[in-house]
C-alpha positions as CSV (number, residue, x, y, z in Angstrom):
1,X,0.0,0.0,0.0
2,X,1.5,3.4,-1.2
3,X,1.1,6.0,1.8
4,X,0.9,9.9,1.0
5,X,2.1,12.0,3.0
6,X,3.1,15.1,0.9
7,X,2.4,15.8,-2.6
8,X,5.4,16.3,-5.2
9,X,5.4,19.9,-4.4
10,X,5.9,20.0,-0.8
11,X,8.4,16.6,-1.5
12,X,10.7,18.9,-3.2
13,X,10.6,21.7,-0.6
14,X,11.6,18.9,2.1
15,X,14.3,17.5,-0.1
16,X,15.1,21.4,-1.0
17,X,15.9,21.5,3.3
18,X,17.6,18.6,3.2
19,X,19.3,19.8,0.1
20,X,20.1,22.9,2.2
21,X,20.9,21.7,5.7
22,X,23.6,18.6,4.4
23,X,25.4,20.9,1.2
24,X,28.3,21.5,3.3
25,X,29.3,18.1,4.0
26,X,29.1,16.5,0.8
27,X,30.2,17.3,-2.8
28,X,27.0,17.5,-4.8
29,X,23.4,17.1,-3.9
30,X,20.4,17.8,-6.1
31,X,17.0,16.8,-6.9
32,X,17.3,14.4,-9.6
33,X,15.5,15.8,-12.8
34,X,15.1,12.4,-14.1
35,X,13.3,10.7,-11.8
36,X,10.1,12.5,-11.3
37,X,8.8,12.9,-7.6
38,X,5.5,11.8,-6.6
39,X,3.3,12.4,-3.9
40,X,4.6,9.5,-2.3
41,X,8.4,10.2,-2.5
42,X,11.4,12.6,-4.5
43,X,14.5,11.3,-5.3
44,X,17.9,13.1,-4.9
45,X,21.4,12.2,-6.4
46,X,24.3,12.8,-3.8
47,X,28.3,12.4,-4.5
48,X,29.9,12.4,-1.1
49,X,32.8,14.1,-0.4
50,X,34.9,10.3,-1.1
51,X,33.5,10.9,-4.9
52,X,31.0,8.0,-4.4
53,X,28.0,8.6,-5.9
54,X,24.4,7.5,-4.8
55,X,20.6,8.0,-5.7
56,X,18.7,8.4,-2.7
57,X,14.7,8.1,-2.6
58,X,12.8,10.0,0.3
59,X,9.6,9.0,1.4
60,X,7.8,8.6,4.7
61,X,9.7,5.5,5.3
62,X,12.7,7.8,5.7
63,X,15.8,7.8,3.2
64,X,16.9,4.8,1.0
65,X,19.8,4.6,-1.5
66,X,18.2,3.1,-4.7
67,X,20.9,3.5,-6.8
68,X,24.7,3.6,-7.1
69,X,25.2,6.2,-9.8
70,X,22.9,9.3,-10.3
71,X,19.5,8.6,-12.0
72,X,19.9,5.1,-11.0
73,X,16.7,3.5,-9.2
74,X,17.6,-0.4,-9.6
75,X,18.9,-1.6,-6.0
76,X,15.8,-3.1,-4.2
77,X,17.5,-2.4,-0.7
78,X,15.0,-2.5,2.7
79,X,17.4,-0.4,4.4
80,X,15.8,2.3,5.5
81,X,17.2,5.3,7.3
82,X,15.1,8.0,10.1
83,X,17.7,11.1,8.9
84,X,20.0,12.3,6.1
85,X,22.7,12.1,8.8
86,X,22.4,8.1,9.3
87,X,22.5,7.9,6.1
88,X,25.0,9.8,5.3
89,X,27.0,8.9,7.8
90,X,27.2,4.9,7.1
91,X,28.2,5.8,3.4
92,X,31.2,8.6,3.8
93,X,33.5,9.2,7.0
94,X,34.2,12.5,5.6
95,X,30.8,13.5,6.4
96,X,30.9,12.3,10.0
97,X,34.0,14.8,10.1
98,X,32.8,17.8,8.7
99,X,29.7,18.1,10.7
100,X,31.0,17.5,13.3
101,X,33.8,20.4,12.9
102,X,30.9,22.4,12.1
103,X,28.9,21.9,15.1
104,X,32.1,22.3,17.0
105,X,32.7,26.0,15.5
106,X,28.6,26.7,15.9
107,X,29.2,26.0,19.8
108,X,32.5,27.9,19.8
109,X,31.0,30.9,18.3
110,X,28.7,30.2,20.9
111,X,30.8,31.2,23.8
């Protein structure tokens, strides 16, 4: 059964925030213009900052990676993740680092 939460509009404003909060810590991220979004998910194509690249699928289920290149939607993974950060973090260490120094300056600045 296909749950909606959203519709494809308000899909790509959440993946647009995601888009937004995550761009530091990675090389690319982008809506993937390919894939069209639904009202039951939007797909976004991430290269980390390792030069790995990924298509990831948000839905209510959380964040998937359905794809190992851009575009790509043909792994048929369960895996689900609650937060770009899990996700993000079990694919590139570099990510772990860098938001980490970046909450580490935030707190600094802080003070």
């Amino acid at each position: 059964m296909t749950e909606y939460i959203l519709d494809s509009e308000s899909w790509k404003l959440e993946a647009e925030a995601i888009i937004n909060d995550v761009k530091a810590h990675v090389n690319q991220i982008n809506i993937s213009e390919k894939i069209p979004s639904s009202n039951s998910c939007i797909y976004m194509n991430l290269r980390t900052k390792e030069e790995k690249k990924f298509c990831i699928q948000l839905s209510s289920e959380g964040f998937k990676i359905v794809g190992l290149d851009w575009d790509e939607n043909n792994l048929d993974s369960e895996q689900f993740f609650e937060t770009p950060y899990s996700l993000l973090n079990s694919v590139s260490p570099s990510f772990s680092s860098s938001f980490a120094s970046a909450v580490c300056d935030k707190l600094n600045h802080m003070c």
